[in-house]
PyMOL commands that place a pseudoatom at each C-alpha (Angstrom):
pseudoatom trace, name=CA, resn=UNK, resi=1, chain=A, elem=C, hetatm=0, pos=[-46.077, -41.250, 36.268]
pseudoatom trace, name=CA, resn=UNK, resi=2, chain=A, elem=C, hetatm=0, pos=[-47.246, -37.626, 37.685]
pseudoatom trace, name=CA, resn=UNK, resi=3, chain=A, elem=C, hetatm=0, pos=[-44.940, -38.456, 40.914]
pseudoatom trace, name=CA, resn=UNK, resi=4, chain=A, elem=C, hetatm=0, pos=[-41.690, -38.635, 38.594]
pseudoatom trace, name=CA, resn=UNK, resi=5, chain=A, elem=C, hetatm=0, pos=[-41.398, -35.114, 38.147]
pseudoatom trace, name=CA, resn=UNK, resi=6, chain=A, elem=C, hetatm=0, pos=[-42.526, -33.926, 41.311]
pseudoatom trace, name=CA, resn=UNK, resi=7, chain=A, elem=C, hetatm=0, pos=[-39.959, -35.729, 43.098]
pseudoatom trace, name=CA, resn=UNK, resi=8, chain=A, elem=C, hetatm=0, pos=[-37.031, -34.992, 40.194]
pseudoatom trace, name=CA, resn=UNK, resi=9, chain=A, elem=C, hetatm=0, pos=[-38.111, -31.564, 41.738]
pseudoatom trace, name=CA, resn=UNK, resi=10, chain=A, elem=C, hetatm=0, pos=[-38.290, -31.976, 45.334]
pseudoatom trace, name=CA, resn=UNK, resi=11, chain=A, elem=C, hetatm=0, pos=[-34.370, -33.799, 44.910]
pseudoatom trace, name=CA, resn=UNK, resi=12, chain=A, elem=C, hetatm=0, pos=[-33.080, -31.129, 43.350]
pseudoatom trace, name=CA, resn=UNK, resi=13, chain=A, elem=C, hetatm=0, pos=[-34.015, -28.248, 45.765]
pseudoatom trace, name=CA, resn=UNK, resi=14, chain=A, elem=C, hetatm=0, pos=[-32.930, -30.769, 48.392]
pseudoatom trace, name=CA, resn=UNK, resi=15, chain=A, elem=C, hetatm=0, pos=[-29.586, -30.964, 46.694]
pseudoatom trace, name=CA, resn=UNK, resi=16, chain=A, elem=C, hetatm=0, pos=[-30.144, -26.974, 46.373]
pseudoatom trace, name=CA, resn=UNK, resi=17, chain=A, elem=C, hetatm=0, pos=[-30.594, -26.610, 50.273]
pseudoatom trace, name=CA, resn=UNK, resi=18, chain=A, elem=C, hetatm=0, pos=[-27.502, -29.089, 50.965]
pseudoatom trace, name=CA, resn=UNK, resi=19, chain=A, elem=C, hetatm=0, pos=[-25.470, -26.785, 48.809]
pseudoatom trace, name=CA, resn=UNK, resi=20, chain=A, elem=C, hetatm=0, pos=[-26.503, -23.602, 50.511]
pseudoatom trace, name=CA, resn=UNK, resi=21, chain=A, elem=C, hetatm=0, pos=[-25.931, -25.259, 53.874]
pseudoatom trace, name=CA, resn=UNK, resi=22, chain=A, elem=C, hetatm=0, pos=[-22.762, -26.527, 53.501]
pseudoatom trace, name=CA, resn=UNK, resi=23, chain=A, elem=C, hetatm=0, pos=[-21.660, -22.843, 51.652]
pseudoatom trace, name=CA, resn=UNK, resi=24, chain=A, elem=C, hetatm=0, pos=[-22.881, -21.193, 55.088]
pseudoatom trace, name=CA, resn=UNK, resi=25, chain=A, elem=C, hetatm=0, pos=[-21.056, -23.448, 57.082]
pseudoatom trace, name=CA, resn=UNK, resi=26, chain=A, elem=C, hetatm=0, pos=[-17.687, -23.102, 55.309]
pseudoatom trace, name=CA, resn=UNK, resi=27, chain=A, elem=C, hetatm=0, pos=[-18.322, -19.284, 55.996]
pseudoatom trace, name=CA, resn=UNK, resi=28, chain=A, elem=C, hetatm=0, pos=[-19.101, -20.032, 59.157]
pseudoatom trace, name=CA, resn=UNK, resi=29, chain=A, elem=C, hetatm=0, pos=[-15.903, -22.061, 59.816]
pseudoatom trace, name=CA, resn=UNK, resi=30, chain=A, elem=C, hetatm=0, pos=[-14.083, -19.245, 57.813]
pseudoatom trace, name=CA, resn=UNK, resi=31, chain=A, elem=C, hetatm=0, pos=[-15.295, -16.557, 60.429]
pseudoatom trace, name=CA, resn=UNK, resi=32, chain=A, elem=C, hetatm=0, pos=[-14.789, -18.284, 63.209]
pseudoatom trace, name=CA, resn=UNK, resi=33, chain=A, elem=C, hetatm=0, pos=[-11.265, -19.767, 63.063]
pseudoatom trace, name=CA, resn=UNK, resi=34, chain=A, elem=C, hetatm=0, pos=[-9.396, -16.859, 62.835]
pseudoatom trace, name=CA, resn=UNK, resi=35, chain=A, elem=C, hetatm=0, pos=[-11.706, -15.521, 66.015]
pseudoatom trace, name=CA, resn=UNK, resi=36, chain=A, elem=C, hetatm=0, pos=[-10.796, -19.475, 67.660]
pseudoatom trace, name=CA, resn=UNK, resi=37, chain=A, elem=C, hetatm=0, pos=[-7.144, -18.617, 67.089]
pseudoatom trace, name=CA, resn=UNK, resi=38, chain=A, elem=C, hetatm=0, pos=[-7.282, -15.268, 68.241]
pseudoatom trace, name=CA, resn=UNK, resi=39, chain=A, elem=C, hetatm=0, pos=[-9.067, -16.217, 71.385]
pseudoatom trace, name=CA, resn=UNK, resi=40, chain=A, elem=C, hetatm=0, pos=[-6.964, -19.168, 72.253]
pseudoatom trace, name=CA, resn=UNK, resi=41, chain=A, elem=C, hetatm=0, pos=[-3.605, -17.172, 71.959]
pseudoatom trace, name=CA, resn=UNK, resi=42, chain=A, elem=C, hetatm=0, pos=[-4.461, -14.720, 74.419]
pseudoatom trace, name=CA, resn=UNK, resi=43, chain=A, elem=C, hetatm=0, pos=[-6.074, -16.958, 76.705]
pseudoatom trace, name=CA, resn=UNK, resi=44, chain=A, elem=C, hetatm=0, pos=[-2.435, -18.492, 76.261]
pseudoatom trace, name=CA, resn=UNK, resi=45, chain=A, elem=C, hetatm=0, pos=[-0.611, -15.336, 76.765]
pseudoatom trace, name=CA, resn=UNK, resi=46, chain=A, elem=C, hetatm=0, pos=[-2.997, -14.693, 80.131]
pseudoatom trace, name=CA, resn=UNK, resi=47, chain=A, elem=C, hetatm=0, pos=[-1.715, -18.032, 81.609]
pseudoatom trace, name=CA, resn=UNK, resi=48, chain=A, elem=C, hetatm=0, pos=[1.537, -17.266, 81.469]
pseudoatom trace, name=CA, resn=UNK, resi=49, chain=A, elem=C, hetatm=0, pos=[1.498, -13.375, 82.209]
pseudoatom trace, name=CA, resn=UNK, resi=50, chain=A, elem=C, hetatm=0, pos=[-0.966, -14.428, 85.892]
pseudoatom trace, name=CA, resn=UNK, resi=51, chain=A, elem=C, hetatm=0, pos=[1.968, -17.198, 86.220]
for i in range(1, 51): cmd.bond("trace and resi %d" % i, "trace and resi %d" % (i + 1))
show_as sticks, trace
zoom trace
């Protein structure tokens, strides 16, 4: 019986960290697109200016 709520607890910051994770990561993504984008365009542009 002491084991219930210690691992109600331990699920819940689990679900806690999960949360945060996947937050940063969609942040992450969000940052990094636009930066993806960017980068791939003027590697684009290069190709076909040294062409």
């Amino acid at each position: 019986m002491l084991a219930q709520p210690f691992l109600k607890r331990h699920f819940w910051k689990k679900r806690l960290f999960d949360f945060k994770f996947t937050s940063t990561c969609k942040d992450f993504k969000r940052l990094i697109s636009p930066l993806v984008s960017i980068h791939f365009s003027l590697s684009l542009l290069l190709l076909i200016v040294l062409k």
